[in-house]
TORMAR-974995 format. One record per residue (C-alpha): residue number from 1; x, y, z; residue in three letters. Coordinates in Angstrom, 3 decimals. Each point is the difference from the previous one (the first is absolute). Layout:
N
+-----+----------+----------+----------+-----+
!   i !        x !        y !        z !  aa !
+-----+----------+----------+----------+-----+
! NUM !        X !        Y !        Z ! ALA !
...
+-----+----------+----------+----------+-----+
//
This chain:
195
+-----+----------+----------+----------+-----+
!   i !        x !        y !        z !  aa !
+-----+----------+----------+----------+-----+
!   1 !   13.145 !    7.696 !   20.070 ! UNK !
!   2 !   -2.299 !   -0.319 !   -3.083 ! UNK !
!   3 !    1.441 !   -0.749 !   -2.885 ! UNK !
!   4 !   -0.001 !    2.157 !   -3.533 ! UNK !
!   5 !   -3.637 !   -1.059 !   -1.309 ! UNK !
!   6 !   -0.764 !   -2.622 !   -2.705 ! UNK !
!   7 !   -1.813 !    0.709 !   -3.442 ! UNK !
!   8 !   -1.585 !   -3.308 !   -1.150 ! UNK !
!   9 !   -1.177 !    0.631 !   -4.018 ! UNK !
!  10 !   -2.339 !   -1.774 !   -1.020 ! UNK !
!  11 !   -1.206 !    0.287 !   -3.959 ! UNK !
!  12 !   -3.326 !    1.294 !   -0.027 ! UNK !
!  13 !   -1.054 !    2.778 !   -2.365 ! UNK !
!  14 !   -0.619 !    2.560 !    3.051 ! UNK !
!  15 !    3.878 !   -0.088 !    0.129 ! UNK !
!  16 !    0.539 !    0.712 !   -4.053 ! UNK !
!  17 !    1.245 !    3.607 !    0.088 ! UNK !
!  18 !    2.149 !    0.179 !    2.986 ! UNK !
!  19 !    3.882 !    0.099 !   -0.612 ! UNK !
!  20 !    1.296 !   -3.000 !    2.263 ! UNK !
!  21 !    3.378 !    1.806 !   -0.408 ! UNK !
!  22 !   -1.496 !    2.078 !    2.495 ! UNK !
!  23 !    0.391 !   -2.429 !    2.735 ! UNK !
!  24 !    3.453 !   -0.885 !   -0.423 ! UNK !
!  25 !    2.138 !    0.955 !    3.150 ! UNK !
!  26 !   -3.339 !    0.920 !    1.792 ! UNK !
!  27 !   -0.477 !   -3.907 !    1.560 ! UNK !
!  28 !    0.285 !   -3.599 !   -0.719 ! UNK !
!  29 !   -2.179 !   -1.038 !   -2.936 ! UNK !
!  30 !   -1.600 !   -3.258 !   -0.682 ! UNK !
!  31 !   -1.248 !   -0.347 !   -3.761 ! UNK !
!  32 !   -2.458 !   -3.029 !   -1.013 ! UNK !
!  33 !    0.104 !   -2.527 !   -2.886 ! UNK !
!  34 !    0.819 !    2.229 !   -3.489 ! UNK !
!  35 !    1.481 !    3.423 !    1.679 ! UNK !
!  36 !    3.308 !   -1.106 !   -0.953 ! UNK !
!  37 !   -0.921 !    0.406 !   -3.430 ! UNK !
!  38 !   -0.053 !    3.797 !    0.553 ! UNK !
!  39 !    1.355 !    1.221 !    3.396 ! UNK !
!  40 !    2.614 !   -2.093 !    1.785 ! UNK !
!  41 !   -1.429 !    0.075 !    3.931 ! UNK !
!  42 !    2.585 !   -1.402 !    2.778 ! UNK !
!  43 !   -2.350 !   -2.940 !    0.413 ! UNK !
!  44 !   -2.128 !   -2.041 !   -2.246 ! UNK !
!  45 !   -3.004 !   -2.384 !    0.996 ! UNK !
!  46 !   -1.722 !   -2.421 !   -2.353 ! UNK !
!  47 !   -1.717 !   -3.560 !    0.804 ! UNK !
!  48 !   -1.542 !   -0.778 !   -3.479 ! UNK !
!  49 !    2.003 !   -3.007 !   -1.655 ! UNK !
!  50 !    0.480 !    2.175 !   -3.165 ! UNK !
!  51 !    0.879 !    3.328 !    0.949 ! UNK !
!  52 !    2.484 !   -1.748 !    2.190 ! UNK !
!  53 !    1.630 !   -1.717 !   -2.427 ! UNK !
!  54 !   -0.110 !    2.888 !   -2.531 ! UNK !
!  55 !    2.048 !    2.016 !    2.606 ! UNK !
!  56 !    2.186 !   -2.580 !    1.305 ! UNK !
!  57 !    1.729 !   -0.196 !   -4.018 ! UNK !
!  58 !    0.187 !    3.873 !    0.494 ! UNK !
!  59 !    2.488 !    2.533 !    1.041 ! UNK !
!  60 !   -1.841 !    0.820 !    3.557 ! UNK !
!  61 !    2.664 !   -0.733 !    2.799 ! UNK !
!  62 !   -1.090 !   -3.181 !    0.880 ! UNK !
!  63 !    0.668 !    0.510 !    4.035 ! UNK !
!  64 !   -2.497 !    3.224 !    0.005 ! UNK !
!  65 !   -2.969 !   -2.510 !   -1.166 ! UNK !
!  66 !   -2.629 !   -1.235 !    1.963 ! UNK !
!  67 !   -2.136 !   -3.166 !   -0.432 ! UNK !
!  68 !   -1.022 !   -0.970 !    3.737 ! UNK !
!  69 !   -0.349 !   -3.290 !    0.610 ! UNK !
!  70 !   -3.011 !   -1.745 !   -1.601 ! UNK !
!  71 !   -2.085 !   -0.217 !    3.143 ! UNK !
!  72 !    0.366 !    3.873 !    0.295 ! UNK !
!  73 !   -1.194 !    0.049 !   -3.746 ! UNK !
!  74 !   -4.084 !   -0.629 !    1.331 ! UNK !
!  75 !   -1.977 !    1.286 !    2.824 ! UNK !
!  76 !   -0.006 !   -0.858 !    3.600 ! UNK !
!  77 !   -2.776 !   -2.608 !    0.498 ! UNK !
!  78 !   -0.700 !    2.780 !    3.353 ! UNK !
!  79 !   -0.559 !    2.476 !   -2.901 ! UNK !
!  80 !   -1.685 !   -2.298 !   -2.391 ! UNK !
!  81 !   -0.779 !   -3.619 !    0.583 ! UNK !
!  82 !    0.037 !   -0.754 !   -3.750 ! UNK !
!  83 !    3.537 !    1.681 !   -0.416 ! UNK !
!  84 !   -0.195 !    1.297 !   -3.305 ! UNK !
!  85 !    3.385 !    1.152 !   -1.673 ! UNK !
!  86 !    1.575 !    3.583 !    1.265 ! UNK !
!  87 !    1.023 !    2.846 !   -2.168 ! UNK !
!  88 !    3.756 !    1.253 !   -0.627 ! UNK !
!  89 !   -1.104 !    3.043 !    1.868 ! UNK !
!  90 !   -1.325 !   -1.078 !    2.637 ! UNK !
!  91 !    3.266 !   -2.663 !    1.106 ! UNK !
!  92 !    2.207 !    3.507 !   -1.533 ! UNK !
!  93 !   -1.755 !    1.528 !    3.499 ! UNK !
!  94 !    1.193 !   -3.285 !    2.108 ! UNK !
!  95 !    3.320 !    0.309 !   -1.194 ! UNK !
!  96 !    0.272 !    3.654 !    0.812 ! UNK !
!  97 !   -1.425 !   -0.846 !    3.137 ! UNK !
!  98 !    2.558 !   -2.883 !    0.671 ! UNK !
!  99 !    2.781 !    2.222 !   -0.868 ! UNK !
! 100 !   -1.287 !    2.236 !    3.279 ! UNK !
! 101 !   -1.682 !    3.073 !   -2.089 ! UNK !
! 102 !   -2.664 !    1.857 !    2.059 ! UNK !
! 103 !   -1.526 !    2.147 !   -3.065 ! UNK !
! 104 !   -0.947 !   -1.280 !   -3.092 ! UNK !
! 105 !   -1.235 !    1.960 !   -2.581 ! UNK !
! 106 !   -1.953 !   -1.929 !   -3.092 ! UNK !
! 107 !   -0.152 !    1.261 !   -3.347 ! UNK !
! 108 !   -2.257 !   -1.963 !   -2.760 ! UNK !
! 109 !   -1.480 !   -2.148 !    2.550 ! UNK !
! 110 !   -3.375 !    0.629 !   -1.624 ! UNK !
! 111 !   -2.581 !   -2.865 !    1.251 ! UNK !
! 112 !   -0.858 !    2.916 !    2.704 ! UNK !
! 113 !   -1.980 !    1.738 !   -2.898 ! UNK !
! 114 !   -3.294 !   -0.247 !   -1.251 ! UNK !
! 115 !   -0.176 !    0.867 !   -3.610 ! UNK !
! 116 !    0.942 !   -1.387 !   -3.086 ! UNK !
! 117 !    3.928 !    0.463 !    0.152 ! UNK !
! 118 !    0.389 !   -2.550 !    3.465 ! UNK !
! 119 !    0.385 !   -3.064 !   -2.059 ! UNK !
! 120 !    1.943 !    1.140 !   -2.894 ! UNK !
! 121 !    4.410 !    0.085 !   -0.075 ! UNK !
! 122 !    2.331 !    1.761 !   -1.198 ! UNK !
! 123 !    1.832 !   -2.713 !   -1.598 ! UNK !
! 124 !   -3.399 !   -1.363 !   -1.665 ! UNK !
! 125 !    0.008 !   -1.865 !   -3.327 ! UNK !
! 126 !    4.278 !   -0.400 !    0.589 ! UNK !
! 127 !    1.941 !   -3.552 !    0.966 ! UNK !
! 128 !   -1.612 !   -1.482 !    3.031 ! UNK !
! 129 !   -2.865 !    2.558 !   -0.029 ! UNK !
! 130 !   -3.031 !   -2.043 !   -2.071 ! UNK !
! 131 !   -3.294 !   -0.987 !    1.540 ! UNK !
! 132 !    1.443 !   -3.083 !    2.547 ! UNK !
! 133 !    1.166 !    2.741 !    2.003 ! UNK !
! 134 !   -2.272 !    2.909 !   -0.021 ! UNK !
! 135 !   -1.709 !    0.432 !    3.253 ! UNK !
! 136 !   -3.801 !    0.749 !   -0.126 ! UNK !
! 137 !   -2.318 !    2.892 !    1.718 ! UNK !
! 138 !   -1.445 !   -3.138 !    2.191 ! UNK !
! 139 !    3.984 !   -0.207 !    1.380 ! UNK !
! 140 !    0.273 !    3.442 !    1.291 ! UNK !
! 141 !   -2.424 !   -0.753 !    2.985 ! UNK !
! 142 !    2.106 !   -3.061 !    0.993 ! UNK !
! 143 !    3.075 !    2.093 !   -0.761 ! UNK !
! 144 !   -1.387 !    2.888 !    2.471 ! UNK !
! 145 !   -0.478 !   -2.657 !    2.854 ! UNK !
! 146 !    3.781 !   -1.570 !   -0.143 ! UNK !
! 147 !    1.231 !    3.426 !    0.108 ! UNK !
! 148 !   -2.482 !    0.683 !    2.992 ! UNK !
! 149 !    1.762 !   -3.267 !    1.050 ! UNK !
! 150 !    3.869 !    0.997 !   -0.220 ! UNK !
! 151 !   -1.008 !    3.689 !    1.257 ! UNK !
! 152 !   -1.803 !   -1.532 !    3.531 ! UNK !
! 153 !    3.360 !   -2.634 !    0.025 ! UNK !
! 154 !    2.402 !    2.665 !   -0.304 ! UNK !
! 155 !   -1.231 !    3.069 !    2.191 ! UNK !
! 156 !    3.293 !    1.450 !    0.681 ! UNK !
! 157 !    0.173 !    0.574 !   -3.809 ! UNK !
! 158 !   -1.825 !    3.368 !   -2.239 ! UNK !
! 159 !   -1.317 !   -0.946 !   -3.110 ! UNK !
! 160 !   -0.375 !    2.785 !   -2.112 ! UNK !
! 161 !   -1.954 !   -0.485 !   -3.363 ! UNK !
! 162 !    0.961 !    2.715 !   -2.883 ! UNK !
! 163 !   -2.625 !    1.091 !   -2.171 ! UNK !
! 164 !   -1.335 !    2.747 !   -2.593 ! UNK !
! 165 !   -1.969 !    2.149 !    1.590 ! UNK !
! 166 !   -2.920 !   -0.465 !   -2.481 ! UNK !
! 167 !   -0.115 !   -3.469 !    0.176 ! UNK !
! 168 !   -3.215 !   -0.456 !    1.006 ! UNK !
! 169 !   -1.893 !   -2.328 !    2.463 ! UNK !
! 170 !    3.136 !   -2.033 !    1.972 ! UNK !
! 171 !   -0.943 !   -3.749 !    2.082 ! UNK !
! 172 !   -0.283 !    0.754 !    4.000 ! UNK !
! 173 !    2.947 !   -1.566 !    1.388 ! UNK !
! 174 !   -0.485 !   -0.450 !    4.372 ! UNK !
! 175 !    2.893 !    0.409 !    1.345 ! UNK !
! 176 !    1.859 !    3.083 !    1.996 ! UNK !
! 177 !    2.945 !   -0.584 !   -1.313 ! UNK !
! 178 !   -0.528 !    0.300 !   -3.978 ! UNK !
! 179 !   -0.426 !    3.481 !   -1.379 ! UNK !
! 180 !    0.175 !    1.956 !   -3.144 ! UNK !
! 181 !    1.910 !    2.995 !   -2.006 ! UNK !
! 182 !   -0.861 !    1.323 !   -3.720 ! UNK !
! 183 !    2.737 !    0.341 !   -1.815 ! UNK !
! 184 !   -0.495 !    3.487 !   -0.541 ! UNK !
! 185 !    0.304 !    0.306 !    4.013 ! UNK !
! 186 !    2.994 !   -2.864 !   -0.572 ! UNK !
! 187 !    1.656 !    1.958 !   -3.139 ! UNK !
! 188 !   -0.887 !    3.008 !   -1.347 ! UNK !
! 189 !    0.500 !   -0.767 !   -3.166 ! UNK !
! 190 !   -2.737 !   -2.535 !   -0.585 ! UNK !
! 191 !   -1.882 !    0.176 !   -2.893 ! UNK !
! 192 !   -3.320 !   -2.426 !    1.089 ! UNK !
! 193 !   -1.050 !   -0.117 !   -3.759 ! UNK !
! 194 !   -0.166 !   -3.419 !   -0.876 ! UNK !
! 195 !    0.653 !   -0.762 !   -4.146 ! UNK !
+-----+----------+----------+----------+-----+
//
C-alpha cells in the first residue's frame, strides 16, 4: 500500500504566494535549510555548515532534522565524476525516498526554470543567504541532470514538480517518472503573480 504522499519545499520564488498551511494533514513534508524560519514542516534538511548550525541553537525538534551523512552531501561520481556539492532539496527527495514515499511533490525547486527568477531565494540577503551560497544560472543544467539521475535510480517513485502556470520556458527533464501540476490545477487558490 502506498503511503500518504510527501511535499518536499524548497525556497524558490515560484513557491512565494502559496499558503504552506495548506499542506498540513495532506502528507509528510520535508522543508530545506531556512523554512523553519516561517513554516514548521515535519522534516528539515540542510548540509551547509552555517545554516546547520544556525538551526541546531534553534527551537526545531532536533530528531525531525536531517543532515545525511557527508558523503550523501555531493554527487555520485556515476552522476558526476567531479562530485560537486548537492542541494538541501535534492537529499530532502532522498530522505523522502528512504522513508518509503512513492509521490513527491516539489514546491520552490526552481533550477527547472529558465528565466530570471531560477537562481534567486526566498531567504536572499538574510543569515546564511549571501553570495558563498547562491547558486548560478550555469548550476541549473547540472542540477537538471542529478535530478534526471535520482528520477532513472528511483523508478518506482512520481516526481511531481509544482509550478505557476505562467512561468514560462521550464528545463526538459527525461525521465517517465517525473511530471508536473500548476498550482492553480494543485490549489485553486493560487495567485501566480510574483511581487
Amino acid at each position: 500500500m502506498e503511503k500518504e504522499p510527501a511535499f518536499i519545499i524548497g525556497n524558490g520564488l515560484s513557491r512565494k504566494k502559496f499558503k504552506l498551511e495548506k499542506l498540513i494533514g495532506q502528507g509528510c513534508i520535508f522543508g530545506c535549510n531556512a523554512l523553519y524560519r516561517d513554516f514548521t514542516p515535519d522534516y528539515l534538511v540542510a548540509i551547509d555548515d552555517k545554516i546547520i548550525e544556525e538551526i541546531t541553537q534553534s527551537d526545531y525538534p532536533m530528531n525531525r532534522f536531517i543532515v545525511p551523512p557527508n558523503e550523501e552531501q555531493y554527487e555520485p561520481a556515476e552522476c558526476n565524476p567531479n562530485r560537486p556539492r548537492s542541494n538541501a532539496g535534492m537529499n530532502a527527495c532522498f530522505e523522502a525516498i528512504k522513508k518509503g514515499f512513492k509521490t513527491l511533490y516539489l514546491f520552490g525547486f526552481d533550477f527547472i526554470l529558465e528565466n530570471e527568477i531560477s537562481v534567486k531565494n526566498i531567504y536572499d540577503g538574510t543569515s546564511c543567504y549571501g553570495s558563498e551560497t547562491r547558486a548560478n544560472y550555469h548550476d541549473n543544467g547540472n542540477r537538471v541532470k542529478y535530478f534526471e539521475y535520482m528520477a532513472e535510480k528511483n523508478p518506482d517513485v512520481n516526481f511531481k514538480f509544482v509550478v505557476p502556470r505562467d512561468i514560462g520556458i521550464i528545463h526538459k527533464i527525461n525521465s517517465n517518472n517525473v511530471t508536473g501540476v500548476f498550482y492553480d490545477t494543485f490549489d485553486p487558490e493560487w495567485d501566480s503573480e510574483l511581487d
